[in-house]
N, C-alpha and C positions, 0 to 999 in steps of 0.2 A: 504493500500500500504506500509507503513513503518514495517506491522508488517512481509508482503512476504518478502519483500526486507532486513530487518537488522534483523529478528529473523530466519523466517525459510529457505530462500535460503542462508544464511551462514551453519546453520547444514545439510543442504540436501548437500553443497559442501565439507564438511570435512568429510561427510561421505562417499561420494563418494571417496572422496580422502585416508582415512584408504582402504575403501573395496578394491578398485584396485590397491592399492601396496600389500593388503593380497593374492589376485589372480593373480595379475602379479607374486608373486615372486614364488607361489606355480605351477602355471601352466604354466609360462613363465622364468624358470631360464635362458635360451640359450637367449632369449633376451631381458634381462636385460643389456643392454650394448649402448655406444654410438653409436657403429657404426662408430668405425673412420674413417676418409676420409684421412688420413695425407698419407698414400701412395699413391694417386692422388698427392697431394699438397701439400706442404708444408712453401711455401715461404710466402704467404700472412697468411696463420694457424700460423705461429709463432709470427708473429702481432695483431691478431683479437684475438685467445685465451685466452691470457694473459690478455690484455685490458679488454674483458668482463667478464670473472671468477672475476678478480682485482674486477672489480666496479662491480658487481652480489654480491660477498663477501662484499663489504664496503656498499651498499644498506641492506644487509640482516642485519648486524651488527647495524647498524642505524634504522632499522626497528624494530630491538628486544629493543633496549636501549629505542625508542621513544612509542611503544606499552606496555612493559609490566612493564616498572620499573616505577613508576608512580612519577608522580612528587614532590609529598613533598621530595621522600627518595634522589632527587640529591639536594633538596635544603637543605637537612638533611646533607650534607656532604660538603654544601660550594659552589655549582654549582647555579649560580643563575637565572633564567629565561632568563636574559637579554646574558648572555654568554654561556647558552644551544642551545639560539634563534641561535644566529651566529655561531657557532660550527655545528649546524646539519644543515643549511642552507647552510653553504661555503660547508660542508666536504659530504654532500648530493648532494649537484648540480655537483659535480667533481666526484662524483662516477657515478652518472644518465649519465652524456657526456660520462665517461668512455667507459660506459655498452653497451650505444644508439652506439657509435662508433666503440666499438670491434665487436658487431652483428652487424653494418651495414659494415663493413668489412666480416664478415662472411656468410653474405648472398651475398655477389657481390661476390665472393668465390665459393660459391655454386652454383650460377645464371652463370657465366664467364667459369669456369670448365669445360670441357665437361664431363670426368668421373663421377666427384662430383654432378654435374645436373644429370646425367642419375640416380645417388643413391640415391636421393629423392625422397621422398614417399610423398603422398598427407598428410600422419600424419604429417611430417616433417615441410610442408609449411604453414598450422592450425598453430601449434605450432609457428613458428615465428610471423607468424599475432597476436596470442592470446598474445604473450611474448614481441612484440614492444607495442601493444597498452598499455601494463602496464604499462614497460617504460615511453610510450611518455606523456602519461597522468599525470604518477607522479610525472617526471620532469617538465609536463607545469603546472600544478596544483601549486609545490612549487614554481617554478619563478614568478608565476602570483599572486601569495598571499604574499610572503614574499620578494619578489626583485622590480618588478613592482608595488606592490601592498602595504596598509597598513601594512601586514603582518598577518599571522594566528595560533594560539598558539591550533593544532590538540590534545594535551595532556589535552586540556580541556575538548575535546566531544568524539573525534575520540578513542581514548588510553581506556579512563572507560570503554564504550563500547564493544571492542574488549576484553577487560577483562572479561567482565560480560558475555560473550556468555561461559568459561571456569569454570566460576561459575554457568552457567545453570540458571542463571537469567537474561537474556539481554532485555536493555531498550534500544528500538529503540527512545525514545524522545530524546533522548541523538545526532540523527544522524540528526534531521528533520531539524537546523537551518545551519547543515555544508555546506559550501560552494558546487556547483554542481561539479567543477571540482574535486574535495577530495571524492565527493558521486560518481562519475564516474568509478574513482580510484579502489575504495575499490570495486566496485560491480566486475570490470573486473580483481582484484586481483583472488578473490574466483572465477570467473568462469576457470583461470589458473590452481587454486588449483582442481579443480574437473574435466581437463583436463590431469595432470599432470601424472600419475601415467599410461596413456596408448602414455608415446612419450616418446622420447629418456631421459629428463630431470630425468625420472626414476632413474639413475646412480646418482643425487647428494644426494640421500637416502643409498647412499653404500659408505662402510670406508673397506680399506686394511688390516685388522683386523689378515684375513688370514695370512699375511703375517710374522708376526711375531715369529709363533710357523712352520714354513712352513719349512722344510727339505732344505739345503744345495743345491745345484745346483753342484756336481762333473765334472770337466774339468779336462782329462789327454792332454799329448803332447805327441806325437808319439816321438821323439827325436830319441837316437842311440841305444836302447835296442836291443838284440837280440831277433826274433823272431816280432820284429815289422816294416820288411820291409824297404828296403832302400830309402831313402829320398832322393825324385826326386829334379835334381837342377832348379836353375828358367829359363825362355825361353830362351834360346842363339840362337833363327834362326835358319834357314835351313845350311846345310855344303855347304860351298862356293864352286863354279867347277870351274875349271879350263878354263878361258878363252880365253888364246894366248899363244904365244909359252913361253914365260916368265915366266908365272905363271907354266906352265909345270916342265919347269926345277925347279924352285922353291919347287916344290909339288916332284918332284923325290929325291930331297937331302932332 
């Protein structure tokens, strides 16, 4: 069971995960896209986005520092277990609230919308399910081990590990004594990642790259040139008629 679970269902989901961005991108370029909903909605989109990208970003940044820089090299430079501990603990739980509350914002969003409901796809709704339980797991996982709990130092088992599958040597004994809530975690990460590449999430694999060498956008103004037609003045109403004998005489001089 450790050797399905931490050796080969990790490589069978990253590979799923290269194959299906090679094929999405080659036989799906048109949708390759989020699909925005912002012109249904907007007013609660401008609250829920920002929130969850923020903490999506502050999670992913934490998750690279605590997976692959291993831990001698921050005590190599002065960071020491005890102030790593509280640093990715405080600066982790406030990205996980973030995250857990921008998308549950964005799904009452979706769910309340009439339009934005009718534009969900049964991929769409997978996709939230598969992308809270990771969330809700790896914020309860860290409260429950490090806030409620003794505390759990995952750069001891969890981080070598997840290295050593990139070195093509992975030691699942490294996974057997980790807590369930942290083995939970990691197994519905990779089923995300092996999900990933056929939902909309697709789009955070693309940078605006383009846009840099991309051609000018040319705007003229009609103004007063000749031969570019006279420029209409703005609405002044209907012309006023003449309603009593008053206005008559007024309208004759």
């Amino acid at each position: 069971m450790n050797t399905l679970l931490w050796v080969i269902y990790p490589y069978l989901s990253l590979v799923i995960l290269v194959g299906g961005l090679v094929w999405r991108y080659r036989y799906d370029k048109f949708g390759w896209t989020t699909r925005s909903s912002q012109l249904y909605e907007s007013t609660i989109l401008r609250w829920g986005s920002p929130l969850f990208h923020f903490g999506v970003l502050m999670v992913l940044i934490g998750h690279v520092g605590g997976l692959l820089i291993p831990k001698a090299w921050t005590e190599a430079v002065g960071i020491t277990e005890h102030t790593y501990h509280l640093m990715a603990v405080f600066i982790g739980t406030v990205a996980g609230f973030c995250t857990l509350i921008g998308m549950g914002l964005l799904i009452a969003r979706r769910r309340l919308t009439g339009p934005v409901f009718a534009a969900t796809t049964r991929n769409d709704k997978a996709m939230y399910l598969v992308l809270a339980a990771v969330i809700v797991l790896g914020l309860w996982s860290t409260v429950r081990a490090n806030v409620t709990g003794p505390g759990y130092d995952y750069r001891e088992t969890i981080s070598p590990w997840f290295r050593s599958l990139f070195y093509f040597s992975p030691d699942p004994q490294l996974m057997a004594d980790v807590p369930v809530g942290f083995q939970i975690h990691v197994v519905a990460a990779f089923a995300l990642f092996a999900f990933w590449p056929f939902t909309r999430l697709v789009h955070a694999f693309s940078a605006p790259v383009g846009y840099l060498t991309r051609p000018y956008v040319v705007y003229r103004s009609r103004g007063d040139q000749p031969g570019l037609g006279r420029t209409r003045p703005g609405w002044e109403g209907p012309p006023r008629l003449p309603s009593s004998r008053g206005d008559r005489t007024r309208s004759r001089r």
